[in-house]
N, C-alpha and C positions, 0 to 999 in steps of 0.2 A: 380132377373131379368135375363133373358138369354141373355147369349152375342151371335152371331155370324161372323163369319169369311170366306174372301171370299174364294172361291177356290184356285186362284193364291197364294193369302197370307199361305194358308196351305201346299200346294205344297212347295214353299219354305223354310217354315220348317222343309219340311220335309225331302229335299235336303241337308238342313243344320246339320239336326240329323246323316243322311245317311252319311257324311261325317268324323261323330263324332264316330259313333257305324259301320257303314258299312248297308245294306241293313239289313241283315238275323238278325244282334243287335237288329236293330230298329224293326222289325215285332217280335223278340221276348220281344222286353220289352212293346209292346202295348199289346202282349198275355199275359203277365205275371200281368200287369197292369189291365187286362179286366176278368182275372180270380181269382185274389185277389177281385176285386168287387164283381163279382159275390158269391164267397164266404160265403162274409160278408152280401148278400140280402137275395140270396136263402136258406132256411132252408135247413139242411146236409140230412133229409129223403126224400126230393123229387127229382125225374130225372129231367134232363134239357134238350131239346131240342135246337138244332143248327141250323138254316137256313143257309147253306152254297149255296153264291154264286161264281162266277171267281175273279180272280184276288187277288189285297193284301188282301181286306177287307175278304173276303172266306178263306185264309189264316191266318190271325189273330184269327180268328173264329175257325179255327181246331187245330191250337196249343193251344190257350187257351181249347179247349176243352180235349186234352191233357194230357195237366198239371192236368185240374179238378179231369177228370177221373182215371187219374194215381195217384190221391188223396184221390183215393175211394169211390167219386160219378160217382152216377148212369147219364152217358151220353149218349142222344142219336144224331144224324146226319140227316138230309135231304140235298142229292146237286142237286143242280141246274140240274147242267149241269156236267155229269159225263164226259164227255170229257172236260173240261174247270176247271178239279177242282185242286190248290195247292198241286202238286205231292207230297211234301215232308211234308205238313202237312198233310196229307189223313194219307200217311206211319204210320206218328207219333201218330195220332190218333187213327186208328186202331191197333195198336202196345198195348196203354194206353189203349184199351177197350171199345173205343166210338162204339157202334153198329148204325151202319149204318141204316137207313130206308128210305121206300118208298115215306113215307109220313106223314105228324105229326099226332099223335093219342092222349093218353090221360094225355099227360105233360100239367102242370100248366103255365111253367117259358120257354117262351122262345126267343131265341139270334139271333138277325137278323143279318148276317154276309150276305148276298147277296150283295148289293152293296153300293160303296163307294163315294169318289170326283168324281171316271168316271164315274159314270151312266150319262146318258146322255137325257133320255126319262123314260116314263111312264113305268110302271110294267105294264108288259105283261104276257101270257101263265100261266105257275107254278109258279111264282113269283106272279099274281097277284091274284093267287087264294092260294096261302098259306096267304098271305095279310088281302083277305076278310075272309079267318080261323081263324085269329089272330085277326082280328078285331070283327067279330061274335063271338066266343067260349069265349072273355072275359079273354085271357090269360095276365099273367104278359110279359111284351116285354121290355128286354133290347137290345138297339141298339148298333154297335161295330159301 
């Protein structure tokens, strides 16, 4: 059965963690959390591609991606929004090896990290058209 949970109610969870671990804790223990899964789905020969969009969830996205790749998978990146992307996860990524790209091409597996609790409307532009990529080509999609 799937449970869900409203947004308020997750918010302040999340406020409550934040207060435990501090901000940068808690975005690193959902990266470190979201890259242990991944792990244990994706088979260690295939790449992974990242849908990064702004904000945490875009950041959780590129530190897990990180970790992965500084693990010795093969990662790759799409951002949204190259002015809107988690400075210090980009750094960290890029650092670990995640090659950047334009656009997703021939990955099997991949990690929707665009958006979070704030989205607030429909996928629009390049978000909507990586969407209907992802939904057409049949790929495996795990969501952060």
């Amino acid at each position: 059965m799937l449970r869900a949970h409203l947004v308020d109610d997750i918010r302040r969870a999340e406020v409550g963690a934040a207060e435990r671990y501090g901000w940068d804790g808690l975005m690193q223990r959902a990266a470190n959390a979201l890259a242990d899964r991944i792990a244990l789905k994706v088979p260690p020969d295939l790449s992974i591609l990242f849908l990064i969009g702004p904000g945490n969830n875009g950041g959780d996205g590129l530190f897990a991606a990180a970790r992965l790749a500084g693990g010795g998978r093969s990662v790759h990146a799409c951002l949204l929004d190259e002015s809107r992307v988690h400075d210090v996860g980009l750094a960290q990524a890029v650092a670990a090896g995640v090659q950047i790209d334009d656009e997703p091409t021939e990955q099997r597996w991949v990690v929707d990290a665009l958006f979070g609790i704030g989205a607030s409307s429909g996928l629009r532009g390049k978000a909507a058209e990586w969407a209907r990529w992802a939904h057409d080509s049949g790929v495996h999609v795990i969501s952060v």
